[in-house]
N, C-alpha and C positions, 0 to 999 in steps of 0.2 A: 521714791527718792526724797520726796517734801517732806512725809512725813518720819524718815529716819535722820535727813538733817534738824530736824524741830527736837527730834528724842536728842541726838547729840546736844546739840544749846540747852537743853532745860538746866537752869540754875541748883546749887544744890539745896538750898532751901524745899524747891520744889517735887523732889524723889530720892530727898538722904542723899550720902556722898556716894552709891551706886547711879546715882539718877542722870550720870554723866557718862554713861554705858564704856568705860574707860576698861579696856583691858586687865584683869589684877595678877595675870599669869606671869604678866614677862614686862621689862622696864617699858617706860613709854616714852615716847618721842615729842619732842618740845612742839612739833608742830601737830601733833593729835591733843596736848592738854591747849594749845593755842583756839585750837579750831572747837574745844567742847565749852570755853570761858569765853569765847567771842572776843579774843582779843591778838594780837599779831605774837609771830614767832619770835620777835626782837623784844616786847615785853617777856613773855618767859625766861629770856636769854639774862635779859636785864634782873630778874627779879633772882633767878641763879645765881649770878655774879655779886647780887647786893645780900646772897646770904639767907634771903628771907624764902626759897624751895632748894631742897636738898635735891643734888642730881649729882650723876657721874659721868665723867668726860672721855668718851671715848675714843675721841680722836687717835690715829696711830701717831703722831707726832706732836709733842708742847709748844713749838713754836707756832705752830699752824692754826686752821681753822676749829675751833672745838665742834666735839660733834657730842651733843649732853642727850643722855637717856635717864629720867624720872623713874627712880623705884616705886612703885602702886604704896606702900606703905608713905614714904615721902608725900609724893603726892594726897593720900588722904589726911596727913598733918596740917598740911599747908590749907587742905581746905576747910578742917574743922577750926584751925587757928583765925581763918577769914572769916568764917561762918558764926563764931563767938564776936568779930569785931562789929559785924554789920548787926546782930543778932542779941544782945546782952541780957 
């Protein structure tokens, strides 16, 4: 169990943008890229909202609670876009 939550955490620097053992089948869930960046579900949420990872909102209804799922493609944007910022 230790040493599959350690694979999840590794940074992408560390094992390419697979190296975050992120599902690339089917959309992902704000709180599976939360838990592989080591960061809360409400940064993801936030960072959707400001534009800067592409996701789509699946919630049955607009007024309500959004319910966002990250396409694997999106997702690998965001991280090579991050990974160029830290990385130059």
């Amino acid at each position: 169990m230790i040493a599959k939550r350690r694979e999840l955490n590794r940074r992408p620097e560390q094992g390419g943008l697979n190296g975050l053992n992120l599902p690339t089948d089917r959309a992902l869930k704000v709180k599976e890229c939360a838990s592989a960046l080591g960061v809360t579900s409400e940064q993801i949420i936030h960072l959707i909202e400001a534009g800067k990872l592409q996701a789509i909102n699946c919630a049955t209804s607009t007024s309500g609670r959004s319910s966002y799922r990250i396409p694997p493609c999106a997702w690998r944007k965001f991280l090579q876009r991050r990974d160029t910022l830290l990385h130059p």
